[in-house]
C-alpha positions in Angstrom: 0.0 0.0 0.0 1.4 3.5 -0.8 1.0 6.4 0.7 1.3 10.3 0.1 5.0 11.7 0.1 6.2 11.9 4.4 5.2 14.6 6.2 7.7 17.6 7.6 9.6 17.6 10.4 10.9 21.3 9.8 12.5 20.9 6.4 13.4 17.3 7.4 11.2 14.4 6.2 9.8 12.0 8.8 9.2 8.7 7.1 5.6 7.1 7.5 7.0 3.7 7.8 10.1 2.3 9.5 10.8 -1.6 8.8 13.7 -3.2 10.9 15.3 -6.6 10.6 16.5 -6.9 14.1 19.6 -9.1 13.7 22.3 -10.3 15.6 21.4 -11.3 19.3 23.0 -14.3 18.8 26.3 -12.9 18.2 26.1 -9.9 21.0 26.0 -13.1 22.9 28.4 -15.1 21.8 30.8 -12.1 21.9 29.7 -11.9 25.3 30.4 -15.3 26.4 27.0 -15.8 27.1 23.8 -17.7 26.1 22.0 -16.9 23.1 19.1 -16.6 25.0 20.0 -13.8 26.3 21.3 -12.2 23.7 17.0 -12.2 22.8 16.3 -11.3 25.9 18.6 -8.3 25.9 17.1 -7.6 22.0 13.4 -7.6 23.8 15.0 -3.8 25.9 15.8 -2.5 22.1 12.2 -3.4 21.2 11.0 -0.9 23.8 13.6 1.9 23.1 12.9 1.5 19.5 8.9 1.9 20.0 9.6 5.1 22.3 11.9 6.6 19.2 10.0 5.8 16.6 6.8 7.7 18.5 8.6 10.2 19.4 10.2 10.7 16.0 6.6 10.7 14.5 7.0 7.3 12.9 3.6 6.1 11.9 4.0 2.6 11.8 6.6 0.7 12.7 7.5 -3.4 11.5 9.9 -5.3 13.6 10.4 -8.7 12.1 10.5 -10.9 15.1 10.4 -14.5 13.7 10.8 -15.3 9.7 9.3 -18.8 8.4 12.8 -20.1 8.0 13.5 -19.9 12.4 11.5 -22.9 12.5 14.3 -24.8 11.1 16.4 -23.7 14.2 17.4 -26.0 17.0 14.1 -26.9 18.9 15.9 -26.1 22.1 16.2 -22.3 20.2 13.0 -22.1 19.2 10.8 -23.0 22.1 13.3 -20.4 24.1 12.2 -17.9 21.5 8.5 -17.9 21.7 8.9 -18.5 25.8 10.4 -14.9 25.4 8.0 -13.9 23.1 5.2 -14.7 25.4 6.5 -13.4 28.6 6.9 -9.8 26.1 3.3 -10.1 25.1 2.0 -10.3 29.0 4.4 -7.6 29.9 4.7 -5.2 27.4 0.4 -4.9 26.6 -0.1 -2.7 29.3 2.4 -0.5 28.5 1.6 -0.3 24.7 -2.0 0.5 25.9 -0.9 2.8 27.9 1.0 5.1 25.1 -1.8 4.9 23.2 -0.1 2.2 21.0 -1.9 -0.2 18.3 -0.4 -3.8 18.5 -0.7 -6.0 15.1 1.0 -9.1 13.4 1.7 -10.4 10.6 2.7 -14.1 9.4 1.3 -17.2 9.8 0.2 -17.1 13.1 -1.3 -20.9 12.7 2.1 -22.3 13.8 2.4 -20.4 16.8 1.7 -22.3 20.1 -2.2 -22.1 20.8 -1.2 -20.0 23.7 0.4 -17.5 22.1 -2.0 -17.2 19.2 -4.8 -16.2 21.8 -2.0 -13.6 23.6 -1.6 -12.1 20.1 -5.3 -12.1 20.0 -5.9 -10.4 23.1 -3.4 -7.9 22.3 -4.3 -6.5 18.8 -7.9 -6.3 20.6 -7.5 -4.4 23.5 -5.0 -2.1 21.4 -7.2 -1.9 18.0 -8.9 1.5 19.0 -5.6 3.1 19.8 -4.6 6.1 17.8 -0.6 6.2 18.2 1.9 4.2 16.7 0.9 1.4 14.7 3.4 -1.5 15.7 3.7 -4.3 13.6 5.3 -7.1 14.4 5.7 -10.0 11.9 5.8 -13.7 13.5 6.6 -17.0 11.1 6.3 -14.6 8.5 7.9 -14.9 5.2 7.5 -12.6 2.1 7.7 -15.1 -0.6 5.1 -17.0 1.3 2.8 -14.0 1.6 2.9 -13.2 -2.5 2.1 -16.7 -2.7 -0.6 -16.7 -0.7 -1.9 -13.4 -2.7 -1.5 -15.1 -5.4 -3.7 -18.3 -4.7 -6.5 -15.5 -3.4 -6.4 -14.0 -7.0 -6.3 -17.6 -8.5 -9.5 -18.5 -6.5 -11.8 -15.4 -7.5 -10.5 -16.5 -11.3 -11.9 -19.9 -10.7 -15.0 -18.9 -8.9 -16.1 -16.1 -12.3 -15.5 -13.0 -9.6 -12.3 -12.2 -11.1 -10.9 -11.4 -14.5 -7.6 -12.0 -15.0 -7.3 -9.1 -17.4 -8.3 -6.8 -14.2 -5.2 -7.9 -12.1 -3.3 -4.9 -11.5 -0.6 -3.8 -8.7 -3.0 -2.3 -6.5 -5.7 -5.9 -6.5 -2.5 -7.4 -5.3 -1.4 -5.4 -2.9 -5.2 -5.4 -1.8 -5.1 -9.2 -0.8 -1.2 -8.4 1.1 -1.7 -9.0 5.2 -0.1 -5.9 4.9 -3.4 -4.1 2.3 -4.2 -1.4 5.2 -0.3 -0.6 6.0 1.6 2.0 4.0 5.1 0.3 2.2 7.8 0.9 4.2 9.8 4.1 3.5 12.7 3.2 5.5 14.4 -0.9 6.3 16.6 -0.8 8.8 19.0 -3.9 9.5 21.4 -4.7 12.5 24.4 -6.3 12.9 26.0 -5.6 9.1 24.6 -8.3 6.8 23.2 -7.0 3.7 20.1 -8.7 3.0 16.4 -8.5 3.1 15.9 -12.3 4.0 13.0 -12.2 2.6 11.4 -9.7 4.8 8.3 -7.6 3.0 9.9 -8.4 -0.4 6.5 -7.1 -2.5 6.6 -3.7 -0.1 10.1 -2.6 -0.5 10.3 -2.0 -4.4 11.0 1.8 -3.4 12.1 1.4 0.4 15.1 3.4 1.6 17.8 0.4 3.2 20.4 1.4 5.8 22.6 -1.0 6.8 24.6 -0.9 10.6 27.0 -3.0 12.1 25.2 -2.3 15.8 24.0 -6.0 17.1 20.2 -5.2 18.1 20.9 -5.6 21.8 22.9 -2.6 21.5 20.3 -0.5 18.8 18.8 1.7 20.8 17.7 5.7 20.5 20.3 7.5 19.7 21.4 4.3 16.3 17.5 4.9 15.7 18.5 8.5 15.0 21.0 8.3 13.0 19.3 5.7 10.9 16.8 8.3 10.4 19.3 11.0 9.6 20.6 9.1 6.8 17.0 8.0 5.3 16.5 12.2 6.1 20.0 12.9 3.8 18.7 11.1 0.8 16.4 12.2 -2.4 13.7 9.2 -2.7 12.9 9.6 -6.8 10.7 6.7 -7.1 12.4 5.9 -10.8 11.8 9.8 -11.8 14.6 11.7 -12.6 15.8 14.4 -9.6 16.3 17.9 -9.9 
């Protein structure tokens, strides 16, 4: 989904969307001669820095991709440490997020998720829906090739079913059938820890997204590396394939 050019911070533009590929917790541990759990654990602090920047930055929505389709394949041991943390976060944190005024969300397939957690996330994008701050979006057992492909089975149905012609497919029907149809692309993709990939993180959304890369691990991204992310998406001219002035 697009969106109107950003609004103005002064002369500085504010992007709508921020996107962030939280990366290396594992490594901040290892460094550290510790476990990788807590490495996650540790990564779970930058979460809430990161939601108190972006709000007070004037970030509209912001995506933190907590758990990609391809974690599963990680050591059991890994994984059910993972969503242990995730569902302490969910029974801390809600409160909080109510409380400034935050809107809670996921996206991914949520089907694999423990029962439990499925009904935490359930709880929490309900008591939050109303909120009128920060949209945050958190994407669990989410992959983007798997999202187009879902899209793309959606289309292929109404096709089948006489609803659809295919001559009427167009950029904006697919984005349309996206778990991401009522959220703006991202204008800026942040990723930690100095890989250089989008690991297949909102693939379809980032066609014109601004990428900056850092070499901070996520345990240690906090305000002040949110800022100067921001300052370098601010220092660029986004052309959108046009020609600049």
């Amino acid at each position: 989904m697009s969106v109107d050019p950003q609004p103005q911070n002064g002369d500085l533009p504010v992007p709508v969307h921020v996107a962030i590929i939280m990366d290396g917790n594992g490594r901040w541990a290892a460094s550290r001669g510790l476990p990788r759990t807590e490495g996650h654990r540790r990564g779970a602090e930058s979460v809430r820095a990161v939601i108190k920047a972006a709000t007070a930055s004037g970030v509209k929505y912001l995506t933190l991709f907590g758990f990609s389709s391809e974690n599963w394949k990680r050591p059991s041991g890994e994984v059910m440490d993972l969503m242990g943390l995730l569902r302490l976060y969910l029974k801390k944190e809600l409160a909080e997020l109510h409380k400034q005024d935050v809107r809670f969300r996921v996206i991914g397939d949520r089907a694999r998720l423990p029962e439990d957690v499925q009904n935490l996330v359930t709880t929490a994008e309900a008591k939050t829906r109303a909120n009128t701050g920060l949209n945050f979006v958190l994407a669990l057992s989410y992959g983007g090739r798997a999202e187009i492909s879902n899209a793309a089975r959606i289309l292929a149905e109404r096709v089948q079913a006489g609803t659809l012609n295919p001559a009427d497919i167009n950029e904006d029907m697919v984005d349309s059938v996206l778990e991401t149809a009522d959220i703006p692309d991202p204008d800026l993709l942040i990723r930690t820890s100095g890989e250089q990939r989008i690991s297949n993180f909102l693939l379809w959304q980032s066609a014109y997204t601004e990428f900056v890369f850092t070499d901070t691990y996520w345990p240690d991204f906090r305000a002040e590396e949110f800022q100067a992310a921001l300052a370098q998406y601010q220092s660029r001219e986004r052309r959108y394939g046009a020609v600049g002035v």
